[in-house]
VEXRO-748416 format. One record per residue: x, y, z of N, C-alpha, C in turn; residue in three letters. Coordinates in steps of 0.001 Angstrom, whole numbers, padded with zeros to 6 digits, always signed. Layout:
<nodes>
XYZXYZXYZala ...
</nodes>
This chain:
<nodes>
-025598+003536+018392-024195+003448+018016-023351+004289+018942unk -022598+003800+019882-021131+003869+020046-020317+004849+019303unk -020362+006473+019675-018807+006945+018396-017842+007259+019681unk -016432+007165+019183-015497+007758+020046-014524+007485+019309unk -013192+009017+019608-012335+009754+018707-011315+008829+019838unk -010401+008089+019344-008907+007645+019721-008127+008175+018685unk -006738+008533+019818-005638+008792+018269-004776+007442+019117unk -003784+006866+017919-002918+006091+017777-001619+006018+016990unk -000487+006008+017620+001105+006232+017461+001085+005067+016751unk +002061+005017+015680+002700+003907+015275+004190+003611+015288unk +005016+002876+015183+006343+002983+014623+006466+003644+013571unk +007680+004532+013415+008416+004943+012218+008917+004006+011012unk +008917+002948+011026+008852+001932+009939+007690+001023+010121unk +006924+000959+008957+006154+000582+008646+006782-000570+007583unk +005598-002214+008311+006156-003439+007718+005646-003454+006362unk +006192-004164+005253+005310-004076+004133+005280-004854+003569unk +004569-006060+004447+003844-007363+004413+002402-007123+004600unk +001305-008177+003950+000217-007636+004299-000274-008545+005126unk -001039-008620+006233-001731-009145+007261-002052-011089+006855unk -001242-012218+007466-001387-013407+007101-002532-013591+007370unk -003563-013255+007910-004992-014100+007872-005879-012941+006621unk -005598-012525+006201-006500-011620+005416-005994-011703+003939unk -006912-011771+003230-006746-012057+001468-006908-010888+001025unk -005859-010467-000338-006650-008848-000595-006751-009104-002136unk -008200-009026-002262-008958-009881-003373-008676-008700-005002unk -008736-007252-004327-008372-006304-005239-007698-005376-004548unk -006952-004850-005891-005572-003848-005989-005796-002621-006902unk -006143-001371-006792-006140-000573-007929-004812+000269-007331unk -003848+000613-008167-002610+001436-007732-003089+002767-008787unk -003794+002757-009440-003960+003831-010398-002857+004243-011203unk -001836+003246-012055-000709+003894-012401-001265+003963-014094unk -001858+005287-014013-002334+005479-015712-003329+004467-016430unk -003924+003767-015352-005529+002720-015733-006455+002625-014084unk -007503+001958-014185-007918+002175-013451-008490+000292-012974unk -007478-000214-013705-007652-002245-013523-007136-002532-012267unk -007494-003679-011519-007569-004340-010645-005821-005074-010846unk -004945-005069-009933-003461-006007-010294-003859-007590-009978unk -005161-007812-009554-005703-009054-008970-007112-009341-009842unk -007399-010593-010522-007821-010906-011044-009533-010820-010559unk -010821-010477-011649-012037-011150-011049-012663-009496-010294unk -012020-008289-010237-012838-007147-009770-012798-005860-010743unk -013766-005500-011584-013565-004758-012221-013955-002998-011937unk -013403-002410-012416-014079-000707-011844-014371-000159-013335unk -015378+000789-013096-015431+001421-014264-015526+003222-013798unk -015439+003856-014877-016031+005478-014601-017183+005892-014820unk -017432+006985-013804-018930+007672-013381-018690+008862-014413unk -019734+008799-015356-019706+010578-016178-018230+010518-016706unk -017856+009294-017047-016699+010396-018043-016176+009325-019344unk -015396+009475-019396-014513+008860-020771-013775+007242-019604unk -014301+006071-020377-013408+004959-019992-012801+004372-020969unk -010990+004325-020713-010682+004624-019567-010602+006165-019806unk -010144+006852-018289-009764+008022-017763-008338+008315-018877unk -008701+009748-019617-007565+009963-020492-006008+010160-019624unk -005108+010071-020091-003816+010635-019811-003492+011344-019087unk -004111+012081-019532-004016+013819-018639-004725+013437-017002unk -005532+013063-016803-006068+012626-015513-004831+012084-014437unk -004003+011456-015000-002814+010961-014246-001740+011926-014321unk -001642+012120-012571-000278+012935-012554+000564+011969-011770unk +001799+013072-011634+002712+012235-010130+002436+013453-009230unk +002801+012928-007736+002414+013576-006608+003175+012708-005718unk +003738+013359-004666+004462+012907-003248+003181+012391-002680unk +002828+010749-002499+002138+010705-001200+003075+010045-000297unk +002777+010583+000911+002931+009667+002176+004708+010005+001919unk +005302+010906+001615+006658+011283+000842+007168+010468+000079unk +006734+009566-000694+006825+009012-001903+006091+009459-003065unk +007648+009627-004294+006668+010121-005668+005596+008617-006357unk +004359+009092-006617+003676+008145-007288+002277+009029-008321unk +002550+008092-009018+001130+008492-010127-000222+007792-009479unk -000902+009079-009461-002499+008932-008914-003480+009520-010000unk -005023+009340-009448-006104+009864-010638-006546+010989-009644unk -006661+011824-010690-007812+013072-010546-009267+013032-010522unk -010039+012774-010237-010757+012466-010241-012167+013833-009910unk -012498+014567-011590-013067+015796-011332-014392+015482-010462unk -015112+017312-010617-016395+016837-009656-017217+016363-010866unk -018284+015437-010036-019298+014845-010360-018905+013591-011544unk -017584+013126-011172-017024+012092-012008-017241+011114-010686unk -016928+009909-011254-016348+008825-009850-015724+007510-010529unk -016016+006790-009440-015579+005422-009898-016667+004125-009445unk -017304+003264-010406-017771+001985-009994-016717+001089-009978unk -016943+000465-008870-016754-000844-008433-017477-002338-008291unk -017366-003532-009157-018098-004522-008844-017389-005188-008350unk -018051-005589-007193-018168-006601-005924-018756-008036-006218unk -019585-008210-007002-019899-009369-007281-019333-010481-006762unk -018086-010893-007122-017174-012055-007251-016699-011920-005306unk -017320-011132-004213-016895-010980-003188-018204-012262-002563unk -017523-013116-002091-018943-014285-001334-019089-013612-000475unk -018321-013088+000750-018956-012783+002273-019573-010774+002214unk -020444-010292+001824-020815-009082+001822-020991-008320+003453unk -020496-009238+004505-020341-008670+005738-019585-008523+006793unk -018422-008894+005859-016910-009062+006424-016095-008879+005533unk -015399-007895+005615-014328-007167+004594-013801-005834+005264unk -012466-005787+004341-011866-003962+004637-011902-003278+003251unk -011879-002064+003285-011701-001426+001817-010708+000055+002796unk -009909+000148+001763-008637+000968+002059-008476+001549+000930unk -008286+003202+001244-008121+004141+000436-007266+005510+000668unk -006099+005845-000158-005230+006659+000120-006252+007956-000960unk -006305+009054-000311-007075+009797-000943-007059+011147-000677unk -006740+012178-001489-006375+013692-000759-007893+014776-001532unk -007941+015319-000936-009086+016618-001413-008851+018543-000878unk -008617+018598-002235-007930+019831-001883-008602+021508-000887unk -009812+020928-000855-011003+021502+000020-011794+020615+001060unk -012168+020726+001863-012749+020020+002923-014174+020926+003667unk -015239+020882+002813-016438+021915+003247-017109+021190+002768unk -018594+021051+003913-019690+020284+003598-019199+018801+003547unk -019485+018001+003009-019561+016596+002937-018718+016175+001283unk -018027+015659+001238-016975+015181+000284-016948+013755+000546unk -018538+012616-000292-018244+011668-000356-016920+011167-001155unk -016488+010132-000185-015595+008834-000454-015842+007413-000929unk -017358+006959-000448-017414+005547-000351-019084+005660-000229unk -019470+004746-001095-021059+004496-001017-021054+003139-001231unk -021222+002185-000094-021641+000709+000017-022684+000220-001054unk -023568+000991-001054-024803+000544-001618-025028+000786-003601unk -024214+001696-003928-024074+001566-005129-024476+002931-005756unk -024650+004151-004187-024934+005519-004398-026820+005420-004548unk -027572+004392-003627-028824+004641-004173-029332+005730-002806unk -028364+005755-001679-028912+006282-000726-027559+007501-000398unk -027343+008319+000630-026847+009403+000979-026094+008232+001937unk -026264+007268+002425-025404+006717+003610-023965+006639+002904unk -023414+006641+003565-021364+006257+003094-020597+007068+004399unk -019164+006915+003270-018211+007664+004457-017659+008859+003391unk -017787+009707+004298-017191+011244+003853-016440+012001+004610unk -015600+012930+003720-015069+013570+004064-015552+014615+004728unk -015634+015805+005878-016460+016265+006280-015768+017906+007092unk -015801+018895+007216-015520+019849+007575-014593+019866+009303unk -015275+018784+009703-014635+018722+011202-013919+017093+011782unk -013917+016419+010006-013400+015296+010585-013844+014541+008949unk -014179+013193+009918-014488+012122+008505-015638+011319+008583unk -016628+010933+008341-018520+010700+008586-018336+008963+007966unk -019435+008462+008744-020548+007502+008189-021593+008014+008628unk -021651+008831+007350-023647+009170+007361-024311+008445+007177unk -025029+008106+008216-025647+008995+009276-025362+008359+010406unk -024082+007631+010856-024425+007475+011811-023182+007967+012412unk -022352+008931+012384-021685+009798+013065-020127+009862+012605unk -019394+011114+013255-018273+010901+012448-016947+011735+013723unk -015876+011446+013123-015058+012116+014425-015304+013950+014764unk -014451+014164+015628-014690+015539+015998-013432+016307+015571unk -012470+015409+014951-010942+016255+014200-011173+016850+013267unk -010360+017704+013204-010172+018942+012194-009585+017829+011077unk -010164+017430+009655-008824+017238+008540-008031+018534+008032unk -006790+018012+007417-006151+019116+006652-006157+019019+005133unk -007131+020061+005020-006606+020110+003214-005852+019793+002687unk -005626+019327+001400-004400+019083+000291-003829+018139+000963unk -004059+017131+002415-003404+016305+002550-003512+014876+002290unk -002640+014275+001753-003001+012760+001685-003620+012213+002989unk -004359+011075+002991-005157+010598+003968-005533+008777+004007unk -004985+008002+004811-005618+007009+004384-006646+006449+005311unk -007886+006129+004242-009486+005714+004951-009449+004409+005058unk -009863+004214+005940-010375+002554+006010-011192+002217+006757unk -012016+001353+005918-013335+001064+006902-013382-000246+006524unk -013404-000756+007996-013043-002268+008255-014628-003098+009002unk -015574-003907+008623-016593-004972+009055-016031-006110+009134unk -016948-006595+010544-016773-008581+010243-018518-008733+010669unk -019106-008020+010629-020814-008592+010725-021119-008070+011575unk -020436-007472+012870-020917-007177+014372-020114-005862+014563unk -019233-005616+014264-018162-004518+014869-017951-004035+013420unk -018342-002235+013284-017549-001569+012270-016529-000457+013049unk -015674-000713+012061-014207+000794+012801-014084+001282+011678unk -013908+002850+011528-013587+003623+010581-012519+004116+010540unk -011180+003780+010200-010390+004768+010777-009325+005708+009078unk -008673+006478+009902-008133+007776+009382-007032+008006+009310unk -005824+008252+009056-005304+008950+009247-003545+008776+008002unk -002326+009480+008612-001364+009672+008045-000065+008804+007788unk -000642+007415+007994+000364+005874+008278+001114+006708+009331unk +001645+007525+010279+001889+007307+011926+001556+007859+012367unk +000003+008388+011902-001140+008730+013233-002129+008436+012363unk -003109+007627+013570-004530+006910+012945-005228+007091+014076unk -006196+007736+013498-007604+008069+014575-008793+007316+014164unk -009462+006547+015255-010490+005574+015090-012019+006541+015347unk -012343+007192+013559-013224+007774+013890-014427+007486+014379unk -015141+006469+014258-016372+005696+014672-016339+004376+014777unk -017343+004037+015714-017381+002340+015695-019066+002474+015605unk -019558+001201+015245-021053+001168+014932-021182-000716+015628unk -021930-001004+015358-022607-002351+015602-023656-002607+014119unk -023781-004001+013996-024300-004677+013374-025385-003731+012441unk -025223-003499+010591-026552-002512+010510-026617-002916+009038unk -027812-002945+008625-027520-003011+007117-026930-001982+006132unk -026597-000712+007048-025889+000374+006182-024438+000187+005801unk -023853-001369+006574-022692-001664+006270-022873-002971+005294unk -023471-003412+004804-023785-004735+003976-023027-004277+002266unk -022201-005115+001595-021996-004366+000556-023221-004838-000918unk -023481-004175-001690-024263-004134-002505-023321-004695-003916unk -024015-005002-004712-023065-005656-005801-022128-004831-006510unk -022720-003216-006580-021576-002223-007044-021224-001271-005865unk -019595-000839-005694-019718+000254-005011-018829+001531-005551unk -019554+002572-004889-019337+003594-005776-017944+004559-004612unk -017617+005312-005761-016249+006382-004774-015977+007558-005621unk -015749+008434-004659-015621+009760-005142-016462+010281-005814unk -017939+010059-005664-018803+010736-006577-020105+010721-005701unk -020634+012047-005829-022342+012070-005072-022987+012808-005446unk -024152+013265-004999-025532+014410-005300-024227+015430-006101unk -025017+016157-007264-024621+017323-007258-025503+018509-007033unk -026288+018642-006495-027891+019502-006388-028047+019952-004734unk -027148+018952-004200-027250+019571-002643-026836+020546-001962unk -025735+021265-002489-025258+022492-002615-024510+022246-001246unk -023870+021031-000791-022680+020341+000531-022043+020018-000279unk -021229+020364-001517-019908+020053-001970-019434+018290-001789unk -020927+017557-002069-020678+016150-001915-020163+015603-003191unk -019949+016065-004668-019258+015805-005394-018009+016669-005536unk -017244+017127-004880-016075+017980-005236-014913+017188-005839unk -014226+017870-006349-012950+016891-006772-012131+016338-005730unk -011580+015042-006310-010421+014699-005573-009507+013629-005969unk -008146+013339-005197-007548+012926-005928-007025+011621-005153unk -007126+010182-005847-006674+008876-004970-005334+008514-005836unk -004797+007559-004451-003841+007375-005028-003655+005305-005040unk -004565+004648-004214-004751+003687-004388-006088+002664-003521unk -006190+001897-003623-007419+001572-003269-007471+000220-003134unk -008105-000563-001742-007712-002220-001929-009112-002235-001205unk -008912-003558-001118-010632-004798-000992-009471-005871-000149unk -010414-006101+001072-009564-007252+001882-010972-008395+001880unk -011064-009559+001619-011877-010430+002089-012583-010339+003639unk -011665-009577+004139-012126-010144+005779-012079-008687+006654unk -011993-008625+007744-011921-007375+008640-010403-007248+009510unk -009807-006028+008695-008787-005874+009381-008950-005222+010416unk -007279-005256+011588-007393-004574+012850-006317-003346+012553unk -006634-002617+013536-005980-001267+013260-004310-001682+012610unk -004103-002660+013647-002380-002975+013384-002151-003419+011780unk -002905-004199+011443-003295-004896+010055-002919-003252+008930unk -004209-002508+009369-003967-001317+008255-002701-000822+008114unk -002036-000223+009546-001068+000608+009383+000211-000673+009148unk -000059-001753+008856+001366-002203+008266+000949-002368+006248unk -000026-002083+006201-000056-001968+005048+001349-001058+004057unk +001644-001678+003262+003053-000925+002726+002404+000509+001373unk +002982+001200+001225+002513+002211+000223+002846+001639-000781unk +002116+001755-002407+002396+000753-003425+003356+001838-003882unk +004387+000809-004627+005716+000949-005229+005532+002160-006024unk +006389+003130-006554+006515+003586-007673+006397+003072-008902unk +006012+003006-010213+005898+002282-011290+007555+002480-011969unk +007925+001529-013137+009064+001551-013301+009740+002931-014219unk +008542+002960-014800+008412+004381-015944+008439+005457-014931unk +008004+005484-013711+008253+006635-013285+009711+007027-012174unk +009973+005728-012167+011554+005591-011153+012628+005839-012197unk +012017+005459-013374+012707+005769-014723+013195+007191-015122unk +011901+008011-015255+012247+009216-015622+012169+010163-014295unk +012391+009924-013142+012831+010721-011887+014337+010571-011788unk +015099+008862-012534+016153+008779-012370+016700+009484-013648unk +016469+009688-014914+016539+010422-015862+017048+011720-015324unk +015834+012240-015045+015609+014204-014023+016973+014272-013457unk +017295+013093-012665+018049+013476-011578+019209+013504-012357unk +019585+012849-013218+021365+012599-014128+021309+013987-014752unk +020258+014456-015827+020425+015798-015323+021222+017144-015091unk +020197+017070-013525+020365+018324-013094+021767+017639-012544unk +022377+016652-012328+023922+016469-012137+024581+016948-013108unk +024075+016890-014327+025034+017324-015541+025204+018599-015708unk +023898+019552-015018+023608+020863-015131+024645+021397-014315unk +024474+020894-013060+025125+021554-011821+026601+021173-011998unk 
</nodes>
């Protein structure tokens, strides 16, 4: 395998249309559930209460937009079934995702359904597909981040970064460590390894593309909306502190 660290500029507006040749089969926005906005993909929770109580959902600025995301403690996670996906070797999965520590290995993504250590993680000097390599950048704590790891059968790209900088942490070739398995798992791993591979963390949305996007594809991806309840009571807040002031 092929690794090499590119960074990449984008425009300051970002389109928020999603890519015409690519289908995006699932949608989790996490606004206080953890359901699919697209029919036919279901997720469930690792170790905890389903659904995820109340309290698990906050609001948080990502990407400088307010939105409600999940918490997601350690040694909790999330399943995903894939089932209803026909092509298991051509697809993207995209994930906005912050972790307020970055030491040792902080799985993100386990293809296989968590039966093996392979996935993509978060990692002290960058972002991994263990085992087969990962960039050489520093991440920053507490920062939002969006992952994406994009297959079409022959070519994998991993990439990273802040919608207007994306670094293409690895590329791989053809392997069965990229094949998807009928469940896949996120935010949850070993807790016994003493690499902080279950630590907490916190997403803020999460998609499934049928097919393999290109870098350009990701970064026009749009950030999902605010919910109405929460444009609601920010516009509430704000009348307010007008009335205050």
């Amino acid at each position: 395998m092929n690794i090499k660290v590119t960074h990449f500029i984008t425009a300051s507006v970002l389109l928020a249309s999603y890519p015409t040749q690519a289908a995006q089969v699932a949608f989790f926005d996490f606004n206080s559930n953890i359901s699919s906005s697209l029919p036919g993909y279901t997720m469930t929770a690792i170790n905890s209460l389903v659904p995820f109580t109340p309290n698990d959902y906050v609001t948080e600025t990502v990407f400088g937009s307010p939105k409600t995301v999940l918490n997601v403690e350690a040694a909790h996670g999330l399943n995903l079934d894939v089932t209803a996906l026909v092509n298991r070797t051509n697809y993207t999965i995209v994930m906005d995702v912050r972790s307020p520590t970055i030491s040792g290995y902080n799985k993100l993504m386990s293809l296989d359904g968590g039966f093996s250590d392979a996935g993509v993680y978060f990692v002290s000097d960058g972002i991994a597909f263990y085992p087969l390599g990962s960039s050489s950048n520093t991440l920053t704590p507490n920062q939002w981040t969006r992952v994406a790891l994009s297959y079409n059968g022959t070519d994998m790209n991993l990439f990273y970064g802040d919608l207007n900088n994306f670094t293409l942490a690895s590329t791989g070739t053809a392997d069965s460590y990229y094949t998807l398995a009928d469940t896949l798992q996120f935010v949850v791993d070993d807790s016994s390894t003493g690499y902080n591979e279950n630590s907490p963390l916190q997403i803020s949305s999460l998609r499934l593309f049928d097919t393999s996007l290109s870098l350009q594809d990701i970064q026009n991806l749009s950030i999902p909306e605010p919910s109405a309840a929460l444009l609601g009571s920010l516009g509430v807040f704000a009348l307010l502190r007008r009335r205050r002031n």
